[in-house]
N, C-alpha and C positions, 0 to 999 in steps of 0.2 A: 372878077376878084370878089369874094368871101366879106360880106362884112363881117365885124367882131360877133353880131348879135346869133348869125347865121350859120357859123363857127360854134359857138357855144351846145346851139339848137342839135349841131352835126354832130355833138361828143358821141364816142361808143359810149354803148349801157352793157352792163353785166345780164346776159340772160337770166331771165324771172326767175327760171329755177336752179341756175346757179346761184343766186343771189339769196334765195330762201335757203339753200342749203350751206350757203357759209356764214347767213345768221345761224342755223341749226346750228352749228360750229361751235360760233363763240356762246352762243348759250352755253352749249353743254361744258364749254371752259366756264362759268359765271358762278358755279359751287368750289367754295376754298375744301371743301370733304373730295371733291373729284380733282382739284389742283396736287393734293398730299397723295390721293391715288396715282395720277399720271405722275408724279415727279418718284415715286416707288419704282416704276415700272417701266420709267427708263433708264435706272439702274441695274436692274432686273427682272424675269419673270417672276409671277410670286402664284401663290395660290389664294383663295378667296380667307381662309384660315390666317395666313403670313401674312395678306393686307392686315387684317382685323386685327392679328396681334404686332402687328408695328403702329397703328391710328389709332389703336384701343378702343375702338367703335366696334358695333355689333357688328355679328355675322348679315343679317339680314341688312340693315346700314349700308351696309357694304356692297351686298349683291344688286341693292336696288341703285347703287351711283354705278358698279358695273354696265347696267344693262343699258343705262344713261348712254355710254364713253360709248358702249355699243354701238348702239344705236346712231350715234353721230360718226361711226369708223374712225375710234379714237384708240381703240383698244379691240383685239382678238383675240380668243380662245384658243385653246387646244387640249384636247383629252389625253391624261396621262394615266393608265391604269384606271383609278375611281376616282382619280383629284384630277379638277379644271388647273389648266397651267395661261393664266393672263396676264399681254404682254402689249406693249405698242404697235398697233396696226401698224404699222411703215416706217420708214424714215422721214418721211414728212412729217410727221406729229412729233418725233424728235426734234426737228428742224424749229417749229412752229415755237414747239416750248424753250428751247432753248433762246428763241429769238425774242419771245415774251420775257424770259429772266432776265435777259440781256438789257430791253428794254426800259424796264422797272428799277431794275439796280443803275441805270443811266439819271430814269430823269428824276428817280428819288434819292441819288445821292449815294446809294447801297456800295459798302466794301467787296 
């Protein structure tokens, strides 16, 4: 039989580099400028232009928290003619942020 101590000792751990990579995650969720982006874009696709004029933040503002969401596969590209068309990597980042609103509007009380 297992004592409690030895048990505790036995927990699974999240592999190292799973585990660096979903801190990468919620970092790249830790700018309220990339929260207003992500919550854009999974309304719909937009163009780097249609962010900047819905956040009224520059163009370059903009592409530098893109490259951010990037980087962490929070958000994709896709070339349309001469304009980038950026959009939610997956339904998992759907999922995740919805699961974030959900959460915050619980434990702060939010309508």
């Amino acid at each position: 039989m297992m004592t409690e101590q030895e048990a505790i000792h036995d927990t699974e751990m999240l592999d190292k580099e799973v585990e660096q990579d979903v801190a990468n995650l919620f970092s790249a969720l830790s700018s309220p400028t990339r929260i207003k982006i992500l919550f854009l874009l999974k309304q719909q696709s937009l163009t780097v232009t249609q962010i900047c004029d819905r956040l009224d933040v520059s163009q370059s503002a903009v592409s530098h928290q893109l490259r951010e969401l990037k980087f962490a596969r929070l958000v994709k590209s896709q070339k349309h003619g001469r304009e980038m068309i950026y959009q939610l990597h997956d339904i998992h980042v759907h999922e995740i942020f919805e699961v974030a609103i959900e959460h915050v509007k619980e434990i702060y009380h939010y309508e």
